[in-house]
C-alpha positions in Angstrom: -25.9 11.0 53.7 -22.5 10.6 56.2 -23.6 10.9 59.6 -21.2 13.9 59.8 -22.6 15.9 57.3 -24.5 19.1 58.6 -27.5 20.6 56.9 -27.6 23.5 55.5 -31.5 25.3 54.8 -31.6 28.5 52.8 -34.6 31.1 53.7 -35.9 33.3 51.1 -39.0 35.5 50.4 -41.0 34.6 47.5 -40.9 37.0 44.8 -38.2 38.4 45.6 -36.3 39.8 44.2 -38.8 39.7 41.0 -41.9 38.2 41.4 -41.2 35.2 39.0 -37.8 34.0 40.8 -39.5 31.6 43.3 -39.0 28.7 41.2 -35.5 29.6 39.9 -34.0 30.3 43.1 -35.3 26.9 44.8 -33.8 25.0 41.2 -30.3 26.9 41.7 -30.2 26.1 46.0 -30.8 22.3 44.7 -28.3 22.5 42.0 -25.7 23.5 44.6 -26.1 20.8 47.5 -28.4 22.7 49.5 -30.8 20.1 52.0 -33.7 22.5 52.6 -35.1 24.9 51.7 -37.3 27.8 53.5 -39.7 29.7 50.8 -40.9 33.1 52.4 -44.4 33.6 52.7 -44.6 37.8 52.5 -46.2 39.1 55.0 -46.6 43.1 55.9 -46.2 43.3 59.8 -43.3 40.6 59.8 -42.8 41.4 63.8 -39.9 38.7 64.0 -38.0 39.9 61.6 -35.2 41.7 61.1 -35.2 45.0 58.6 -33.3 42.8 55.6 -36.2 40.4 55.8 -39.2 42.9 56.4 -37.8 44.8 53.4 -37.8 41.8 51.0 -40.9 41.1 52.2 -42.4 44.1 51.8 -40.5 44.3 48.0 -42.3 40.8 47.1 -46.0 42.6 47.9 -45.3 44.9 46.2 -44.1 43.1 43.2 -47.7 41.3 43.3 -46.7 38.4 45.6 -49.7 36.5 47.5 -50.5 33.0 49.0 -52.0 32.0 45.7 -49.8 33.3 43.8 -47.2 31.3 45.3 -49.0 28.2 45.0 -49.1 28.1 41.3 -46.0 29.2 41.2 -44.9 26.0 42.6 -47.5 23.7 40.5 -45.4 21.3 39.0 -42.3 22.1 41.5 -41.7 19.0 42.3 -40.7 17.4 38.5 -37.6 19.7 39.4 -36.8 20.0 43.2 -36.7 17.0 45.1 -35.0 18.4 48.6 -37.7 19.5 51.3 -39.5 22.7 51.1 -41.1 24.3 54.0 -42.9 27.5 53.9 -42.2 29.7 56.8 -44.5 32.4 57.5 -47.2 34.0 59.9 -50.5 32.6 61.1 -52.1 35.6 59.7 -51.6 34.8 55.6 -53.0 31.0 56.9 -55.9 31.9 58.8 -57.2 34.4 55.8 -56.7 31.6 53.2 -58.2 28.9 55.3 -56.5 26.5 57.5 -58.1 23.3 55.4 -57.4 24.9 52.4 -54.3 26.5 52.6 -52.9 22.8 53.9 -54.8 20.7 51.2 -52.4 23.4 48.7 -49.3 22.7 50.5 -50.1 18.9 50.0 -51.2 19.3 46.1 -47.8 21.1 45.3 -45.5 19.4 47.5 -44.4 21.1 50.4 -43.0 18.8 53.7 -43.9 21.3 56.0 -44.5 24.9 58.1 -43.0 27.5 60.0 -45.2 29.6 61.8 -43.3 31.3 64.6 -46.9 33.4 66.0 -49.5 29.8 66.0 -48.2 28.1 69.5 -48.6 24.8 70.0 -50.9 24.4 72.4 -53.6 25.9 70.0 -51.7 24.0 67.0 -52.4 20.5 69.0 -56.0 21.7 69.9 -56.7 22.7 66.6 -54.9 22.1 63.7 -52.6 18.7 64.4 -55.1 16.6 63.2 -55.3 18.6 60.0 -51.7 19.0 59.0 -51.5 15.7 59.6 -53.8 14.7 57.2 -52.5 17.1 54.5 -48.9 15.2 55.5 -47.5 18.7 57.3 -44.6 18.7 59.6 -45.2 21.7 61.8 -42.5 23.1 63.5 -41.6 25.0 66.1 -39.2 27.2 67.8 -37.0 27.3 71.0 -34.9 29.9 71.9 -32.1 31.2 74.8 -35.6 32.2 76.9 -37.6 28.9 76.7 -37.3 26.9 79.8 -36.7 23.2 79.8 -40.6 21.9 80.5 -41.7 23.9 77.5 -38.8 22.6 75.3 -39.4 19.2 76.4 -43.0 19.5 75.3 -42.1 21.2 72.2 -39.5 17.9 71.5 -42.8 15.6 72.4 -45.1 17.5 70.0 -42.7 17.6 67.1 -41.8 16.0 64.0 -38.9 16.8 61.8 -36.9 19.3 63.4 -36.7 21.9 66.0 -36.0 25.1 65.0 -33.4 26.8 67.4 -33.3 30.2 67.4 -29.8 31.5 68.1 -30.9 34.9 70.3 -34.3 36.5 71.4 -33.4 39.3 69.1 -35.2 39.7 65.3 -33.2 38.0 62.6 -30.2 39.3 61.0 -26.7 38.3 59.7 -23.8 38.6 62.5 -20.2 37.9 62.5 -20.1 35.8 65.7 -21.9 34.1 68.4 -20.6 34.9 72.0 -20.2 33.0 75.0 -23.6 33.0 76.2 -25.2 31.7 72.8 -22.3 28.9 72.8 -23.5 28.0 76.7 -27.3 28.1 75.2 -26.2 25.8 72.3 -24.4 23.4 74.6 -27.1 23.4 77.4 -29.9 22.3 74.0 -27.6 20.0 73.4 -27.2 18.1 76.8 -30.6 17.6 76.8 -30.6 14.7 74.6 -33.9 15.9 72.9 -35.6 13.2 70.1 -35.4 15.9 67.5 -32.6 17.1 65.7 -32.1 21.1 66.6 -31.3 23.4 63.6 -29.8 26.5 64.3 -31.5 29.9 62.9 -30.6 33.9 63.0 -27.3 35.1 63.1 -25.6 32.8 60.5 -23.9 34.3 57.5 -20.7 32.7 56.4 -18.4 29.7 56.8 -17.4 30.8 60.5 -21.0 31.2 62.0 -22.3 28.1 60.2 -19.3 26.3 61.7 -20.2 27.5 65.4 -24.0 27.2 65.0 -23.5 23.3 63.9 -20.8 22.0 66.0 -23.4 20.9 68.2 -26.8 21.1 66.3 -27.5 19.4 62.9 -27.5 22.0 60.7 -28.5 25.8 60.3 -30.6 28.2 58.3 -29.2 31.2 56.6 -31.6 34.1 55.6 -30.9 37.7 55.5 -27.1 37.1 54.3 -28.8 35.0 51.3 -31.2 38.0 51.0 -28.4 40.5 51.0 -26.5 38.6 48.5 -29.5 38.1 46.4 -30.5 42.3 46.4 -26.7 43.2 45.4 -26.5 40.2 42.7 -29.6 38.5 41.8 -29.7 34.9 41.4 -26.3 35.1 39.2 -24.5 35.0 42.8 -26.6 31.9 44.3 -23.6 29.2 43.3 -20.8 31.2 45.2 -22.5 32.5 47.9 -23.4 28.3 49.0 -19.7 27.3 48.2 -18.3 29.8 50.5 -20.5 28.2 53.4 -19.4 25.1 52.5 -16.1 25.2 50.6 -15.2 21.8 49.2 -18.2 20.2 49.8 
């Protein structure tokens, strides 16, 4: 991979738009250069979310979507997708499945690692380290314009993988800009020097913001822009909507 090149990592909820696109839609982001992938685990009190993501979530529930569910869906993934695949989600979904058992699935089907915005790490270490560990599990966690330098420095000493940077202390949602103060957040994450590489989250939705969010991170996640694309045209629309992010790549 050029040491230029910066990542780009699609979120979308599972079963959504139709219960059975999980699969398809991860084969399709593959198919057009995309590095990771973020599968959706629904969830009905999504706090962090913004209404584009709460309402696909709350579509894939009721289409039928649930943890296991989602895990045979992806039996087998991996004789078709070979880029990482985290699931991103909340604690709660985990906790009902069972922490052992809900990682030893992960393992069995393939997935690299977790998102879970509501488990903090101090509990995580305490806890659950030793278990994602074994189960092979990056865990990983989230910064953003609020978190002062000891915790992020502590969050850059407990991690693996990546840090997820969240691009405002707002709920997630597509913009058309970040303004100076987000560009004075991203600079100040980036003068730290931190071990991990920072990928930018929330507020990314075309060429422009991908642009601004990784000029000084290593890539970015887009989610409720995908999302909107994928409610007005279904996975048909997957190839063009990556190629305007990153035309002639």
């Amino acid at each position: 991979m050029k040491s230029g090149h910066k990542l780009l990592s699609i979120y979308f909820t599972a079963g959504y738009p139709d219960l059975e696109d999980t699969v398809p839609i991860l084969e399709a982001l593959q198919e057009e250069g995309v590095d990771m992938i973020e599968i959706g685990l629904p969830f009905s009190d999504p706090l962090a979310d913004g209404p584009t993501i709460q309402e696909s979530s709350t579509a894939a529930l009721k289409n039928g979507m649930h943890t296991e569910l989602l895990f045979r869906q992806l039996e087998g993934v991996r004789d078709k997708v070979q880029v990482p695949l985290i699931i991103m989600g909340y604690f709660n979904p985990v906790l009902q499945y069972g922490v052992e058992a809900f990682c030893k699935r992960c393992r069995e089907v393939g997935i690299d690692g977790l998102i879970l915005p509501d488990l903090p790490l101090d509990v995580y270490q305490e806890e659950y380290e030793e278990l994602f560990r074994a189960n092979g599990l990056l865990n990983i966690f989230l910064i953003t314009p609020q978190t002062g330098e000891d915790r992020i420095r502590k969050i850059d000493r407990g991690s693996e993988g990546f840090i997820y940077m969240v691009s405002s202390a707002s709920t997630t949602g597509a913009r058309e800009g970040f303004g100076e103060e987000q560009k004075a957040y991203f600079e100040r994450i980036h003068a730290m020097g931190l071990k991990n590489p920072c990928i930018v989250g929330f507020g990314i939705s075309n060429a422009a913001t991908f642009s601004q969010a990784t000029h000084l991170a290593k890539g970015a996640i887009i989610g409720s822009a995908f999302i909107k694309m994928l409610t007005r045209e279904g996975k048909a629309g997957i190839a063009n909507f990556i190629r305007s992010i990153r035309p002639g790549t």
